[in-house]
Wavefront OBJ file of the C-alpha trace (Angstrom):
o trace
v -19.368 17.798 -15.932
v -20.016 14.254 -16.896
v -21.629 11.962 -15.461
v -20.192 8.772 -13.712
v -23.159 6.475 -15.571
v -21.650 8.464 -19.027
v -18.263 7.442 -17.857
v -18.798 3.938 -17.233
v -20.389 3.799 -20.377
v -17.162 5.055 -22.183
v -15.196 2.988 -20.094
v -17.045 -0.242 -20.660
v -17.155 0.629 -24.721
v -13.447 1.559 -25.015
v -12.179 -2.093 -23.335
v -14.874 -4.147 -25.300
v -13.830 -2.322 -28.559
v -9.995 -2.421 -27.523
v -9.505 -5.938 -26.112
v -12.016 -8.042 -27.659
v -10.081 -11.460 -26.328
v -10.817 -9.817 -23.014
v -14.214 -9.199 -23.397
v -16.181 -10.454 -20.676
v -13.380 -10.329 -18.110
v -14.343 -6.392 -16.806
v -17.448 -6.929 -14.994
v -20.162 -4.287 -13.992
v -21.074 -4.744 -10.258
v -24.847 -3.957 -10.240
v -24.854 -2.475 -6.564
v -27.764 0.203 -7.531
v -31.484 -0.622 -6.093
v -34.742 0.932 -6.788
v -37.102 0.498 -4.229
v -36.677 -0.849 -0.731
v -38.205 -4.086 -2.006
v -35.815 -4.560 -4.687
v -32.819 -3.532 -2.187
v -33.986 -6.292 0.450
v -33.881 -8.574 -2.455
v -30.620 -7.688 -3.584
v -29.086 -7.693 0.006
v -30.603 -11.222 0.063
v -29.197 -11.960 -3.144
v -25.241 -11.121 -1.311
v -25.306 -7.080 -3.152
v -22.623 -5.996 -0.479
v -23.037 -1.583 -0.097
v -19.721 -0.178 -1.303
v -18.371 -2.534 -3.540
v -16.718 -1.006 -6.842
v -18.288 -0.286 -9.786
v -16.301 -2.361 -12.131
v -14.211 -5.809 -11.500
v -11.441 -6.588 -14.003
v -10.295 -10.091 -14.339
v -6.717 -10.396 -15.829
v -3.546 -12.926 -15.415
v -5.357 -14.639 -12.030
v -5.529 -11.292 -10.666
v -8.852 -8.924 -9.653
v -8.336 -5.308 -10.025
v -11.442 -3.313 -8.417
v -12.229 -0.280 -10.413
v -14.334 2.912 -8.378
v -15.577 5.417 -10.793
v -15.998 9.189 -9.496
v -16.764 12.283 -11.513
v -14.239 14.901 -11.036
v -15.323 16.322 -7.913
v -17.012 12.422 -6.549
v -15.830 11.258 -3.088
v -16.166 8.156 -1.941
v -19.031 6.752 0.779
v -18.278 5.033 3.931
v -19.301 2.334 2.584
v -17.104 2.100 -0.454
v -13.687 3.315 1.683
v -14.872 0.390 4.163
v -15.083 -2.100 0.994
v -11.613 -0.575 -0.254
v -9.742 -1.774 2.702
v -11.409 -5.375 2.931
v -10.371 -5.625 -0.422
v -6.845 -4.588 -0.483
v -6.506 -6.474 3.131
v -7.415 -9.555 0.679
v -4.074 -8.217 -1.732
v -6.657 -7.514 -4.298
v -6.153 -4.258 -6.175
v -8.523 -0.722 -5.334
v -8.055 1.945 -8.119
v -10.315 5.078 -8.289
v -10.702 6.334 -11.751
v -11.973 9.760 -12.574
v -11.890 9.753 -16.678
v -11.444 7.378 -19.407
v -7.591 8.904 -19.983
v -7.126 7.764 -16.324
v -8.549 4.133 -17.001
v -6.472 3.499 -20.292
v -3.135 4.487 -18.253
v -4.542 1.830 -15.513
v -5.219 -0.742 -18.181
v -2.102 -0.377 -19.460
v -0.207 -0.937 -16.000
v -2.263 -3.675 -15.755
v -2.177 -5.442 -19.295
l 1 2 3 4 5 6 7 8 9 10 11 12 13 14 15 16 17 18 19 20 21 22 23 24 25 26 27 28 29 30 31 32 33 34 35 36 37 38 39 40 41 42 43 44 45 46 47 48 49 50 51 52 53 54 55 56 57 58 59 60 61 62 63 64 65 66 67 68 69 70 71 72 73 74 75 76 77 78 79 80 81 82 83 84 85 86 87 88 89 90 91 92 93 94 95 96 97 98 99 100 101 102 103 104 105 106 107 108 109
């Protein structure tokens, strides 16, 4: 089964390579710490637990992009960020291959 780092990765590489004059607008949310040291300094830094993965920027819109392996549920945390989001009329999609993001990309383009 693959991996949701793997996916990200294919993700990340099919947009870049597909929309180049979008390049820089889909945005990698570095949530991940390693160490309690590093999280406190990433809290401090405003790291928020939950938030998506990915952040795409389009058309003065932000579409929030979960990744999950085929079997992946989401945390507390990340259904708790889901809501605050869409309560802001920002859009929450949960994407679970790189089939699933093209179709979403395509809504979205």
């Amino acid at each position: 089964m693959q991996s949701e780092l793997r996916l990200q990765q294919e993700i990340v590489f099919f947009f870049h390579n597909s929309y180049p004059e979008l390049r820089g607008c889909l945005c990698y949310n570095n949530n991940n710490s390693i160490g309690v040291r590093r999280a406190k300094i990433n809290k401090s830094l405003g790291i928020i637990k939950g938030r998506s993965d990915l952040v795409l920027y389009y058309n003065n819109n932000t579409h929030h992009i979960e990744l999950k392996t085929l079997k992946g549920t989401q945390s507390k945390d990340q259904r708790i960020w889901q809501l605050l989001m869409e309560k802001q009329n920002f859009k929450y999609s949960i994407v679970r291959t790189l089939d699933e993001f093209k179709d979403l990309i395509k809504k979205i383009l």
